[in-house]
C-alpha positions, 0 to 999 in steps of 0.5 A: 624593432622587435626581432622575435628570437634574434633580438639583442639588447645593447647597452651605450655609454658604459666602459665594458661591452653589455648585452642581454636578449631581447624578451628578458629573464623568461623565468615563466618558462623556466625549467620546462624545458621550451626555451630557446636559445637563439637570442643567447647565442645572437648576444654571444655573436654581438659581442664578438663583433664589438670586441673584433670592432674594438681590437681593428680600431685599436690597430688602426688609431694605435690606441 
């Protein structure tokens, strides 16, 4: 579902956390001065929750 400037893609099966925003590099807009940067920071926040996930399992299961 598109999300607009809050979309966050995230990225399974790989042994370290990635996640990039959702609309992709926006180099057409690069360097004017219009770009946004709510999808970066939703991306910041996701991983921060994976990682609060990772840390709270880890404590729970004793890994």
């Amino acid at each position: 579902m598109w999300e607009g400037k809050r979309g966050v893609n995230l990225t399974l099966g790989l042994p370290f956390i990635r996640v990039s925003p959702d609309h992709g590099t926006a180099f057409d807009i690069a360097g004017k001065g219009l770009a946004d940067s709510t999808s970066f920071v939703e991306c910041l926040n996701q991983v921060v929750k994976d990682l609060q996930a990772k840390r709270s399992n880890k404590e729970k299961f004793r890994l």
